[in-house]
C-alpha positions as CSV (number, residue, x, y, z in Angstrom):
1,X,117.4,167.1,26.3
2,X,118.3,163.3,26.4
3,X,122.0,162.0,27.5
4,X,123.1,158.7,26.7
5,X,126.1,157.4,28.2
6,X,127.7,153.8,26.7
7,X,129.5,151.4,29.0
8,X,131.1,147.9,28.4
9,X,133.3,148.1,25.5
10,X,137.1,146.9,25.7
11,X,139.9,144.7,24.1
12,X,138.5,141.2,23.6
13,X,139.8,138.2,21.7
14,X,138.1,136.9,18.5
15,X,135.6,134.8,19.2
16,X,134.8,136.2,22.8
17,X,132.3,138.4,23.9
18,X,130.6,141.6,25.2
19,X,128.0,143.3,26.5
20,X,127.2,147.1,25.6
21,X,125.4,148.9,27.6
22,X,123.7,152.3,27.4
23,X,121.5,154.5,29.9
24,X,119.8,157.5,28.7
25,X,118.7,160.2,31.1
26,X,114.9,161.4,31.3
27,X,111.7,160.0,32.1
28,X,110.4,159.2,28.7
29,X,113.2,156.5,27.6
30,X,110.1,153.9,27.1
31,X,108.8,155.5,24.0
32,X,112.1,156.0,22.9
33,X,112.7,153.8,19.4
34,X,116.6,152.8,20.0
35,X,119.5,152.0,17.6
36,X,123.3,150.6,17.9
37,X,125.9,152.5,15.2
38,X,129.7,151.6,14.8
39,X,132.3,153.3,13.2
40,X,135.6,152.1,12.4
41,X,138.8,154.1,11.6
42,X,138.6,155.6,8.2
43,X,134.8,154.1,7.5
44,X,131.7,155.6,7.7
45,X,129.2,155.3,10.3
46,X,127.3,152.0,9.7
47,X,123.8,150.8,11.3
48,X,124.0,147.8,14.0
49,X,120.6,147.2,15.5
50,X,117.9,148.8,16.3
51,X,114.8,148.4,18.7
52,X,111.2,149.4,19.7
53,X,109.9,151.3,22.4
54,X,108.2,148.1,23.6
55,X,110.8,145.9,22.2
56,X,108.3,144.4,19.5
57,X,110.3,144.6,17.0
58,X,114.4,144.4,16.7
59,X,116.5,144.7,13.5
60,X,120.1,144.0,12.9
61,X,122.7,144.4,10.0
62,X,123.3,141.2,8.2
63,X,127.2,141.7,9.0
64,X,126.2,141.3,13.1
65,X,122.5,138.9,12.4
66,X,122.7,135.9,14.7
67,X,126.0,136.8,16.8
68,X,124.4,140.3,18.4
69,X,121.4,140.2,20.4
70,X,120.2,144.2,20.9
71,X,117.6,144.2,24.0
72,X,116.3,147.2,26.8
73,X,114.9,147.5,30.1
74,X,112.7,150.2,30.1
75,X,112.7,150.0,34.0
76,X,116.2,151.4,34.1
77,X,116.4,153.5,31.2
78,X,119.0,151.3,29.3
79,X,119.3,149.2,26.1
80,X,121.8,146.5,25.3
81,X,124.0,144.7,23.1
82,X,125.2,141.7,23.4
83,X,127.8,140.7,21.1
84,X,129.2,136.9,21.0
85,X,131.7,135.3,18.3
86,X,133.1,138.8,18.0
87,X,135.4,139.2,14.9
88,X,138.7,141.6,14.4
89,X,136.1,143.5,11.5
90,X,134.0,144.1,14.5
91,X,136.1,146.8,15.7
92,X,134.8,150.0,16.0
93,X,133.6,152.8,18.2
94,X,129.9,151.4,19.2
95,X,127.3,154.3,19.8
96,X,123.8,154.6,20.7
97,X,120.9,156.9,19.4
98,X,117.6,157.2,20.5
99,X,114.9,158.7,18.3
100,X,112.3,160.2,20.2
101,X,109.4,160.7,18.1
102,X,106.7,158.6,20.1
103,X,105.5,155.4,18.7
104,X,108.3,155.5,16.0
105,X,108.2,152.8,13.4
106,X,109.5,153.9,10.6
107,X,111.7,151.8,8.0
108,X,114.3,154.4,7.7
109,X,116.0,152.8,11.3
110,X,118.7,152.1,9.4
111,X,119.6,155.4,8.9
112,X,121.8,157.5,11.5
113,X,119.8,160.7,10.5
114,X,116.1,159.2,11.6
115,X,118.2,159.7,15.2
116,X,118.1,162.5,17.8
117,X,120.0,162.1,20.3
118,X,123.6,160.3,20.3
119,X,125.9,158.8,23.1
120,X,129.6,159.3,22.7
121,X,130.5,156.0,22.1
122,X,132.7,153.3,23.3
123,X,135.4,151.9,21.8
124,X,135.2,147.6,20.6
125,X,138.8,146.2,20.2
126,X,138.8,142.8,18.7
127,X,142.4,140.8,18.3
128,X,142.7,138.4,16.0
């Protein structure tokens, strides 16, 4: 069983910044193919970014492309995202998911049902 635990959301201004972190328990987290989710009151679940197990590849949505930066260290078991020029639309509750089939590259990602394991989020306040 893999736990992931978010960290780092908060109440930020628009155009300010944060840095998302989650940390997911075992001792296979490098193979681990990794994805950001939001949801936002009264809309569905929606893809962020996602990343490979060797951080080859990343993807993002084109709502967050060129203001979020999703990145891991395998070393400590934790992925990031890094969110700049943060927008009132970008609030949500942020979770992680972590599909642990090895050497994962589908181009499903996208998808929140290609995921195994989910954290239980963090909430992203952003004030206009």
């Amino acid at each position: 069983q893999v736990q992931l635990v978010e960290s780092g959301g908060g109440l930020v201004q628009a155009g300010g910044s944060l840095r998302l972190s989650c940390v997911a328990s075992g001792r296979t987290f490098s193979t681990y193919f990794m994805g950001w989710f939001r949801q936002a009151p009264g809309k569905e679940r929606e893809f962020v970014s996602a990343i490979t197990w060797n951080s080859g590849r990343t993807d993002y949505a084109d709502s967050v492309k060129g203001r979020f930066t999703i990145s891991r260290d395998n070393a400590k078991n934790t992925v990031y995202l890094q969110m700049n020029s943060l927008k009132p639309e970008d609030t949500a509750v942020y979770s992680c998911a972590a599909n642990a089939r090895p050497l994962y590259a589908s181009g499903r990602y996208y998808r929140a049902d290609e995921y195994d394991y989910w954290g239980q989020g963090t909430q992203v306040t952003v004030s206009s």
